[in-house]
C-alpha positions in Angstrom: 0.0 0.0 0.0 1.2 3.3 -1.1 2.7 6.2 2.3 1.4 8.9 2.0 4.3 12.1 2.0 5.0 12.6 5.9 6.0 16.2 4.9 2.4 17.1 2.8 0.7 16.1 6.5 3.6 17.6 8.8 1.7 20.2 11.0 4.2 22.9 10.1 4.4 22.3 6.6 3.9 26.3 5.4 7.4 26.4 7.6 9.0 23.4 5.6 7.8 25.0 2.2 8.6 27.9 3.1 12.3 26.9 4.3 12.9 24.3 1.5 12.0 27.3 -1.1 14.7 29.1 0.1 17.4 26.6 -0.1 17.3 25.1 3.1 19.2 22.0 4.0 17.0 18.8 4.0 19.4 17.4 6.7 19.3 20.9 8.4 15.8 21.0 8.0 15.3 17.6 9.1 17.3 18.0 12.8 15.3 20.8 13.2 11.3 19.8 12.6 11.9 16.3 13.5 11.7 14.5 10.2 13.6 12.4 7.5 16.3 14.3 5.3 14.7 12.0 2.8 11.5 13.1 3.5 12.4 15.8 2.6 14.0 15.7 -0.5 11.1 13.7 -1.7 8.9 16.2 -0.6 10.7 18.9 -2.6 9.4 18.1 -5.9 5.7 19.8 -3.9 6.9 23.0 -3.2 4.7 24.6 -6.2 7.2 26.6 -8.5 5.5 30.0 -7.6 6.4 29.6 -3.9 10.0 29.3 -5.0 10.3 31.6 -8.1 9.0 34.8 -4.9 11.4 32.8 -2.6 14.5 33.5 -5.0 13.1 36.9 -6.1 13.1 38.2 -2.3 16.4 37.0 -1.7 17.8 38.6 -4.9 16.3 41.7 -3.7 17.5 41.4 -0.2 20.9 40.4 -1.5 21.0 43.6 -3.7 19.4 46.0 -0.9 22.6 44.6 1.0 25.2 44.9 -1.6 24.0 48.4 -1.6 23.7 49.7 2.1 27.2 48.2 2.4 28.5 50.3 -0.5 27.3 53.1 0.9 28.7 52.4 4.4 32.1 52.2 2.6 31.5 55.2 0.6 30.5 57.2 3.6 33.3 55.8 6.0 35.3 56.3 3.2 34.7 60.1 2.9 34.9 60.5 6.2 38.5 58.9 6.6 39.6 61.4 3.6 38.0 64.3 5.7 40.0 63.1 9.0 43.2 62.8 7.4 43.1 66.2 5.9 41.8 67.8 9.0 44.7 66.3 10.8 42.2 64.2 12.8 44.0 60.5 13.1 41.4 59.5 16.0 38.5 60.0 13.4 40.2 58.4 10.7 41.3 55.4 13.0 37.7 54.9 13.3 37.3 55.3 9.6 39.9 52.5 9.0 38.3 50.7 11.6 35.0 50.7 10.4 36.1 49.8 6.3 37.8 47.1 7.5 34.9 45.7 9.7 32.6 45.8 6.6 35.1 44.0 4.5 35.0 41.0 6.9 31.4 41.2 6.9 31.3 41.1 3.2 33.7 38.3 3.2 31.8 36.4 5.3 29.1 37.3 3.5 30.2 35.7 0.1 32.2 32.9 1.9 28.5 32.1 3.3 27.1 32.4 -0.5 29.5 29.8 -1.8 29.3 27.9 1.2 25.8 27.2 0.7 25.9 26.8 -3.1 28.7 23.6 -2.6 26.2 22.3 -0.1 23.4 22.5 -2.4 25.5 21.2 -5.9 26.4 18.1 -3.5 22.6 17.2 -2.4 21.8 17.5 -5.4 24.6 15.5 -7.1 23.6 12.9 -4.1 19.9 13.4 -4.7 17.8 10.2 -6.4 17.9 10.7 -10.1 14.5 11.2 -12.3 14.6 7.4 -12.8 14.8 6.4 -8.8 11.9 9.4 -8.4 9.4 7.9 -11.1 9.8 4.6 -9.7 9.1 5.7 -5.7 6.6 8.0 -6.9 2.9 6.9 -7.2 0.8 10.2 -8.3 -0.2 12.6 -5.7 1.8 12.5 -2.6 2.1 9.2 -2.1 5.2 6.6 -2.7 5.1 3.1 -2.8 
């Protein structure tokens, strides 16, 4: 008898849409709401493509609304270093310094964190079933034999 998809009955399902969308980790995922990795990953193929396509819009925007408050922190800390300096102020423009080289890390981490997450989500899905292993598990709906 076919299972139905623990995931489409999960009682916070809108959360696991919702996190899956956004590129969440099924094993992540899985730790935290208490269910199967493989779950899942089965569960993905679900997710209607609308839910994702806003999912990855929103980010892109956040991303860019990001890139740009940071490059205008820089700009600003920036102007303010070149101001210090030519005041003869080197306490104000060690806290210029300062605070340039404090959004470089950030942006480092930033776009360590990016590529970071992309490795993690080439390998699952280089790990992931192929269409062949899905067509065979899948039985129409959201059930899987």
């Amino acid at each position: 008898m076919p299972r139905v998809c623990t995931i489409c009955r999960h009682d916070q399902r809108p959360a696991l849409d919702r996190a899956l969308a956004a590129g969440g980790s099924p094993r992540a995922l899985g730790a935290e709401y208490g269910v199967s990795p493989d779950a899942l990953k089965r569960h993905r193929a679900h997710v209607p493509v609308p839910v994702v396509q806003r999912q990855a819009l929103a980010e892109a925007q956040a991303g860019l609304d990001i890139a740009r408050q940071l490059a205008a922190i820089n700009r600003v800390a920036l102007a303010i270093l070149q101001d210090a300096r030519q005041a003869g102020r080197p306490d104000v423009a060690l806290r210029a310094i300062d605070r340039v080289q404090r959004q470089l890390e950030f942006q480092r981490k930033l776009i360590e964190t990016e590529e970071l997450e992309e490795r993690i989500a080439a390998l699952e899905a280089h790990t992931a079933p192929g269409p062949q292993a899905q067509a065979h598990t899948h039985t129409g709906g959201h059930t899987w034999g």
